[in-house]
N, C-alpha and C positions, 0 to 999 in steps of 0.2 A: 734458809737460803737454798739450799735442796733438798730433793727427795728423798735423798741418802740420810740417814741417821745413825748413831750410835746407841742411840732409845737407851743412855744412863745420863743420871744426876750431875756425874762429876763436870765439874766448871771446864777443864780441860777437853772432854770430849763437846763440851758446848761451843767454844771457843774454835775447834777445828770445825766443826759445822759449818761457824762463818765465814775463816779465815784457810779451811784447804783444799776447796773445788779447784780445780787447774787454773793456774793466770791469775785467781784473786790479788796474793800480794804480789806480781808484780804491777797491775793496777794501781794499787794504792801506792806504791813506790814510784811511778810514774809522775801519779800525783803529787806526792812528797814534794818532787823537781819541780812543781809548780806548773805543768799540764793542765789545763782544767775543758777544754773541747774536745769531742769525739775525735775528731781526727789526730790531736796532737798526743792526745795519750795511745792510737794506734801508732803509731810513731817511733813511740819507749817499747811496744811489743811486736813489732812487725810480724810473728810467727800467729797471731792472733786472728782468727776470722772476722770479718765487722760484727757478723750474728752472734759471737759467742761473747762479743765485747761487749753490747746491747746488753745482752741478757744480765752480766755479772755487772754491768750498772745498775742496772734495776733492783737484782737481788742485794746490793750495796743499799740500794735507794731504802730497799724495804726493809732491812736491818736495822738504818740509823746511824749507816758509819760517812754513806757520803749525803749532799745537797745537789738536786738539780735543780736548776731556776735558767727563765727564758726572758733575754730580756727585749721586750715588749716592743723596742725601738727597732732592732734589726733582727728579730727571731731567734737571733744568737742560743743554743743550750748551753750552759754552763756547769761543770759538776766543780765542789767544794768539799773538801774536806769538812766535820762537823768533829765538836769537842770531841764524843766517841771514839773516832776514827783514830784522831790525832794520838791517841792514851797510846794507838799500837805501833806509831812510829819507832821508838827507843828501843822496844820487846823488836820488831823485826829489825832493826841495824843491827842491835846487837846479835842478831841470827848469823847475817852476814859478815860481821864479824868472823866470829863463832866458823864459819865456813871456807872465809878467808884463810883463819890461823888451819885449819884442820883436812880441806879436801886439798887432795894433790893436785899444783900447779899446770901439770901435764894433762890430769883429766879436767879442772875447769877450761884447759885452753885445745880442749878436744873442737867443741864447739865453736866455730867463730863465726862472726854476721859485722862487716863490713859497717852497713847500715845501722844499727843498734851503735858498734861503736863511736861512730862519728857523730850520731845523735846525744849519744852520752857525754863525748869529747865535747861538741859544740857550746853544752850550756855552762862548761865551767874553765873556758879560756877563761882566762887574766887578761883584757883588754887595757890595765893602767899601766900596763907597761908597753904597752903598742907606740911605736914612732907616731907623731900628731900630726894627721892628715886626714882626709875628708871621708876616705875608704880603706880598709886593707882586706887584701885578697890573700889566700893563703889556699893555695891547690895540694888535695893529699891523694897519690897516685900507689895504687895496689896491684901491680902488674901480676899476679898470680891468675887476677879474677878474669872471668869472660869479660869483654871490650868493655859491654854498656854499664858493668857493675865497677869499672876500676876507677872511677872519680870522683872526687867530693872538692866542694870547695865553701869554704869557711871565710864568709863577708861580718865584718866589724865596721861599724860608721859609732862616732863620739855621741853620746847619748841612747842608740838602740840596744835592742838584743840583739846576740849575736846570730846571725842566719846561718842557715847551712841549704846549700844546694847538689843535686845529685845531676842536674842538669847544668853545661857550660852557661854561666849568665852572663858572658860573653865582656867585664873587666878585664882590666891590665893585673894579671898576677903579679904581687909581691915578693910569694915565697914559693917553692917550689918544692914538696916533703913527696920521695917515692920511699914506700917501704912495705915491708914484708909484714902481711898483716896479723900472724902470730905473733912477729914480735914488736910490733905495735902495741899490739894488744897484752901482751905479756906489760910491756914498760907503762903502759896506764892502768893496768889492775893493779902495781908493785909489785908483781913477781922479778922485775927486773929493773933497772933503770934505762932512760932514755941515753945519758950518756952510752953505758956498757953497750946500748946496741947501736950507738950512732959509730961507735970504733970499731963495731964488726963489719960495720958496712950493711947492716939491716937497715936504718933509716939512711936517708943521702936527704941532704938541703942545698938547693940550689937558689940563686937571690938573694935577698935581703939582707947584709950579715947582722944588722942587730935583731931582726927576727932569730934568726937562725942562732944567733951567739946565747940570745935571752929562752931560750924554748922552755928549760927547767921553770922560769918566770913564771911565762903564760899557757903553758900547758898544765892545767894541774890535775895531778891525778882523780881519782877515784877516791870518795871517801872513806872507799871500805880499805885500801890501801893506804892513805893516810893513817887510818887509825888501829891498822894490822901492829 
């Protein structure tokens, strides 16, 4: 996969080969979420160049761990996880895991990216418990960030995925969540819960009260939090 080697036998130095050039696994973690087009898995990595994304597909491609196919009707690329690939889901959870229980709360929430979050947030709302209506808007408001970066809004319609926009898609909002994006982020990793910080006054919800009342519902966390 690259040029870099460890030039030994052992199964382990083999295994980093494929598995520790920059951004691999979060690739395939992307994937995991069910990603499967160039743009959507740049999405899960937003810190990622499009040319460096390229390449660690390719070197995926040519390992055996993912599948590219075009389908012929609309040119669409598609990449797929293949049996191989899949073996290393469980081996990398339990990594995360693993880093969950062990690195400090403070230094994983050194880091924060908005964008990543609400991309992660997006694919695992709980829409069964959403009030039954044609659309629901759900506006999350980060006033720390520069203007163009403090907006997301999270569309649900009965039947689709759930969308996420960084641009106004100009709906009647439903709910109205302003909050502090540390501890946002903090209460969807589990480092915290979403109550403890709705009492600090870090999140505020404006609208909806069964949105607002139901959030534990359909906000669900991180699974690396869940299974911490």
């Amino acid at each position: 996969m690259s040029i870099d080697s460890y030039n030994q036998f052992c199964p382990v130095s083999k295994a980093c080969e494929i598995i520790e050039p920059r951004w691999t696994l979060l690739i395939l973690c992307e994937m995991w979420q069910g990603s499967m087009r160039f743009n959507e898995i740049r999405r899960g990595v937003p810190g990622m160049s499009p040319t460096l994304m390229s390449k660690r597909l390719k070197e995926l491609e040519l390992r055996g761990i993912i599948n590219r196919t075009e389908d012929q009707s609309t040119k669409e690329i598609h990449y797929t996880m293949t049996n191989m690939g899949n073996e290393l889901q469980p081996i990398i959870h339990a990594l995360g895991k693993w880093a969950h229980r062990n690195i400090d709360a403070d230094v994983t929430l050194e880091k924060l990216d908005a964008r990543l979050l609400m991309w992660n947030m997006r694919r695992k709302i709980n829409t069964v418990t959403f009030p039954k209506r044609k659309r629901t808007v759900i506006q999350f408001t980060y006033p720390e960030l520069p203007e163009v970066e403090q907006r997301y809004w999270i569309i649900a319609k009965p039947g689709a995925v759930v969308d996420l926009c960084s641009v106004d898609p100009g709906f009647d909002v439903d709910l109205y969540i302003t909050a502090d994006l540390k501890a946002m982020t903090s209460a969807w990793m589990g480092h915290s819960t979403l109550r403890a910080q709705i009492a600090a006054e870090k999140v505020i919800m404006v609208g909806d009260r069964t949105l607002a009342n139901t959030i534990d519902l359909w906000m669900v966390r991180s699974s690396m939090a869940m299974a911490a």
